[in-house]
C-alpha positions as CSV (number, residue, x, y, z in Angstrom):
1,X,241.8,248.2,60.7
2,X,245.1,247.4,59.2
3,X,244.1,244.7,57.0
4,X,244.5,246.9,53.8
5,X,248.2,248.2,54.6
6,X,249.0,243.9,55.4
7,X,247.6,243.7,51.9
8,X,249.5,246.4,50.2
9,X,252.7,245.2,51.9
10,X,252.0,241.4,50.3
11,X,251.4,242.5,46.9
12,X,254.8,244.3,47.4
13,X,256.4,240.9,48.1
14,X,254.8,239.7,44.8
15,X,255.5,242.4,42.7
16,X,259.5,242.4,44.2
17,X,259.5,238.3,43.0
18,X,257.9,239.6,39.8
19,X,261.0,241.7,39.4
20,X,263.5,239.1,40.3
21,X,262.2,236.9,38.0
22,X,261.6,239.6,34.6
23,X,264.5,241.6,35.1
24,X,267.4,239.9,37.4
25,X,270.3,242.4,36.2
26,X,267.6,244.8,37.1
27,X,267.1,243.1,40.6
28,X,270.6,243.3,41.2
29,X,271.0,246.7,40.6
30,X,268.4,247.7,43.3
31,X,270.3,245.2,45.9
32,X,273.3,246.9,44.9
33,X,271.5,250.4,45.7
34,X,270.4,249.6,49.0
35,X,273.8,248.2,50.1
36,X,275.2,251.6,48.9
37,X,272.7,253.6,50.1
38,X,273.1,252.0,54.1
39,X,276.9,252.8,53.4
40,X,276.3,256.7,52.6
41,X,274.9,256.8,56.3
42,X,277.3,254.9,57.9
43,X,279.6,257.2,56.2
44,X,277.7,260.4,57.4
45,X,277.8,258.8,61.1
46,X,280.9,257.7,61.4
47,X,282.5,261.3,59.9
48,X,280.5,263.0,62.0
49,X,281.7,261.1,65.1
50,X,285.4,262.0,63.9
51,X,284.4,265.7,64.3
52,X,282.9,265.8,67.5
53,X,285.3,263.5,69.5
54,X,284.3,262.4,72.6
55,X,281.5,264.8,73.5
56,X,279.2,262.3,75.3
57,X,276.1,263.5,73.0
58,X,277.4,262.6,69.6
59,X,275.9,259.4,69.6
60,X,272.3,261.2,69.6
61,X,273.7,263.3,66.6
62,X,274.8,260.3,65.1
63,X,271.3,258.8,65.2
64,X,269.3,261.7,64.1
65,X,272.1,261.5,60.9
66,X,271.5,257.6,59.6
67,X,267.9,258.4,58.9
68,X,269.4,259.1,55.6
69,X,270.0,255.9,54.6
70,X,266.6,254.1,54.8
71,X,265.1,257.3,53.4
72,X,267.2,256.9,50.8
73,X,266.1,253.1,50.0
74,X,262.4,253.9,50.5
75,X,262.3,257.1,48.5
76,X,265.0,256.9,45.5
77,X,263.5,252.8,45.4
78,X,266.3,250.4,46.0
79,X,266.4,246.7,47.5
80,X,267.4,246.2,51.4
81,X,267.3,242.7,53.1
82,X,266.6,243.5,56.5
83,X,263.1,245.2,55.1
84,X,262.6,242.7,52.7
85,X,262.8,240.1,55.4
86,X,259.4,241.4,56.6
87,X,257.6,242.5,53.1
88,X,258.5,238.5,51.7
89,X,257.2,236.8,54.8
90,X,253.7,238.9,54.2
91,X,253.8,237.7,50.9
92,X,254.6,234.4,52.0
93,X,251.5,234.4,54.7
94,X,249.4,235.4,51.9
95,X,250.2,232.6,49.7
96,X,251.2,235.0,47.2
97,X,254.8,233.6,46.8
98,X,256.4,230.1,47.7
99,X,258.9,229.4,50.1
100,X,261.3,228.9,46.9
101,X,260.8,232.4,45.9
102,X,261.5,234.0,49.7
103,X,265.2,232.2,49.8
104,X,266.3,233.1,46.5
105,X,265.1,236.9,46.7
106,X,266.6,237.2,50.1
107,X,269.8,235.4,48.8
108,X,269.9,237.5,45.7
109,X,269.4,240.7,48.0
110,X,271.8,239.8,50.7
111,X,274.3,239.1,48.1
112,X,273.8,242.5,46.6
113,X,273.5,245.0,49.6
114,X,277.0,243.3,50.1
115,X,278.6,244.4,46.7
116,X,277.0,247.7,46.7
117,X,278.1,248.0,50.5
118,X,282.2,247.2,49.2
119,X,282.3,249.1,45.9
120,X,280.9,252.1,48.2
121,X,283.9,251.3,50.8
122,X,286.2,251.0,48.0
123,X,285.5,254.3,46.1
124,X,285.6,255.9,49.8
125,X,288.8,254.2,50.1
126,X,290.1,255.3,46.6
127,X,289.1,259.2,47.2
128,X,291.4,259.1,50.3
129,X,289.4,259.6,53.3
130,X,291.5,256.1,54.2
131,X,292.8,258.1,56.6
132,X,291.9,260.9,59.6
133,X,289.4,261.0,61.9
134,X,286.3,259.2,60.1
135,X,289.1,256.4,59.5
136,X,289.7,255.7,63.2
137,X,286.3,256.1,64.3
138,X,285.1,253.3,61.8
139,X,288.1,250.9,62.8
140,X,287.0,251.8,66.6
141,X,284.0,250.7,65.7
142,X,284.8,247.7,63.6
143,X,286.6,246.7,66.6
144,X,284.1,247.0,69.1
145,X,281.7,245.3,67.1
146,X,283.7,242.1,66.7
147,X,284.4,242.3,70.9
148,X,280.9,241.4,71.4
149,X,279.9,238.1,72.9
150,X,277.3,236.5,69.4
151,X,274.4,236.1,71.5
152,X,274.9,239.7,71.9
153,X,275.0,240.5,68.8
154,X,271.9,238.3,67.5
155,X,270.0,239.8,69.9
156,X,271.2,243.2,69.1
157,X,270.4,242.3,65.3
158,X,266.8,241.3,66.5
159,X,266.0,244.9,68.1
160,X,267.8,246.8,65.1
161,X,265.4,245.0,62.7
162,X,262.2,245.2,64.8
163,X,262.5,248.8,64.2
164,X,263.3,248.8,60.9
165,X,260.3,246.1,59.6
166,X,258.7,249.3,62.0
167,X,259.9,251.9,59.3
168,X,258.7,249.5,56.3
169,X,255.6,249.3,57.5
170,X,255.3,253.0,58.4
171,X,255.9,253.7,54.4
172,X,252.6,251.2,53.6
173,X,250.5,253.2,56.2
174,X,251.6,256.7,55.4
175,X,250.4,258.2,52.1
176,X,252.4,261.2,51.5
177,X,256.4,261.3,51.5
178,X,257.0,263.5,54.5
179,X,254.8,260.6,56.4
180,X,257.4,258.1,55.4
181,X,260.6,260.4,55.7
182,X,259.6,261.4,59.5
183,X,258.7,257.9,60.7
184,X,262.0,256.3,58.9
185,X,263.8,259.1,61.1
186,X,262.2,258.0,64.4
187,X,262.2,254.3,63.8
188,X,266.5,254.6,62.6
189,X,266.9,256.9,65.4
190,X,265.9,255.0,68.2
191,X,267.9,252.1,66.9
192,X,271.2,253.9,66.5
193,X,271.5,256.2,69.4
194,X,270.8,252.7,71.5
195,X,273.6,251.0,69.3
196,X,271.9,248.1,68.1
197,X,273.6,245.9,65.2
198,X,272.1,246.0,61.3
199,X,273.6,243.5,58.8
200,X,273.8,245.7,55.9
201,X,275.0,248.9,57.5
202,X,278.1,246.6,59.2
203,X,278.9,245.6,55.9
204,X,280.5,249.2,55.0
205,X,282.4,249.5,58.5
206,X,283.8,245.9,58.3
207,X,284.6,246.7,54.7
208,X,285.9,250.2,55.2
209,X,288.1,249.2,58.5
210,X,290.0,246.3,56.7
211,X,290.4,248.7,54.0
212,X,291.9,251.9,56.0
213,X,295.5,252.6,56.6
214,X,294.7,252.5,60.2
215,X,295.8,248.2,59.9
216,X,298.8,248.7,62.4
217,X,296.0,250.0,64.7
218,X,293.5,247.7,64.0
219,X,295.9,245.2,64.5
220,X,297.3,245.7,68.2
221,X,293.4,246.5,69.1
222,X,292.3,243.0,68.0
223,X,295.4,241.8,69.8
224,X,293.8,242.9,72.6
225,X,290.7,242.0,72.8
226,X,292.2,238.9,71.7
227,X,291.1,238.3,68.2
228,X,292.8,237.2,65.3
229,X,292.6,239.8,62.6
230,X,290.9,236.7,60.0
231,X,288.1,236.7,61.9
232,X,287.3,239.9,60.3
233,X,286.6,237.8,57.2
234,X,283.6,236.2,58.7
235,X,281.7,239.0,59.6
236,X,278.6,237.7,57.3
């Protein structure tokens, strides 16, 4: 029944080392892309949250916001790891691509979502929303994040990308663009409002907070929750 949309989603993983291979700079340029385009939502999200406060509903706002983002990667066409992670191991199943070819995409990928994911944090920083409300909301964040035990997180980090391999494979099975636009909504809904962890959207709030004039707060918060303001380095 879904043996064709398996099949579709392995040639992907073919076609994608295909790229890598003819066109790295090319390659790069979508990573870069999808790092950016996760950062534009976490953007959106987090701004939003600076407007509404504490009003106990603005995490469901904030969910029904970061839809953006994915849309963004699956429509406009750029590179995310955390979809990629699912697409490569099709390919992978299907003998299409070696073992060689899944670690240096993901690699190349990873690397890129991060850059994109900084030089987005870093014009952000440079237009001067560094500081104000979207600014303390992020370091809040940033904050909270690194407070949580690892197995935590990991298993956090397994629930975020369930639903997101959920959204990939939602763009194989639907055949028109409004198909994949609503399901990447629902799918990045469900794992926002419930606050689960995605690599590549952290990298723009770890990025952003140790970039923000908020460092004096950022600073006695850590000392807080008792961590050293260097583990902030090791976020990936």
């Amino acid at each position: 029944m879904f043996q064709e949309t398996y099949d579709a989603s392995a040639k992907s993983a073919a076609a994608k080392v295909r790229f890598l291979k003819d066109n790295p700079i090319g390659y790069v340029m979508a990573s870069l892309l999808g790092g950016a385009y996760l950062g534009f939502g976490i953007l959106l999200t987090y701004t939003i949250s600076g407007f509404l406060g504490d009003w106990p509903a603005r995490h469901i706002i904030m969910g029904a916001s970061f839809g953006v983002a994915l849309s963004l990667v699956i429509i406009c066409g750029a590179e995310m790891f955390t979809g990629n992670a699912f697409v490569l191991y099709n390919g992978l199943r299907r003998k299409l691509i070696s073992i060689k070819d899944v670690l240096c995409l993901w690699a190349v990928c990873y690397g890129g979502n991060w850059l994109g994911a900084v030089i987005l944090s870093l014009l952000f920083y440079g237009a001067g929303y560094d500081t104000g409300t979207t600014a303390e909301t992020i370091t809040e964040a940033a904050v909270m994040k690194m407070s949580l035990p690892p197995l935590e997180l990991f298993f956090r980090g397994i629930l975020c990308n369930i639903l997101v391999c959920l959204a990939i494979w939602s763009s194989f099975r639907c055949h028109s663009d409004a198909g994949k636009l609503i399901m990447t909504f629902w799918c990045l809904y469900v794992f926002y409002t419930l606050g689960f962890e995605h690599c590549i959207a952290n990298m723009t709030v770890m990025t952003l907070a140790m970039l923000c004039t908020c460092q004096q707060k950022l600073d006695t918060k850590l000392k807080k929750s008792g961590i050293k303001n260097e583990s902030m380095y090791k976020i990936h």
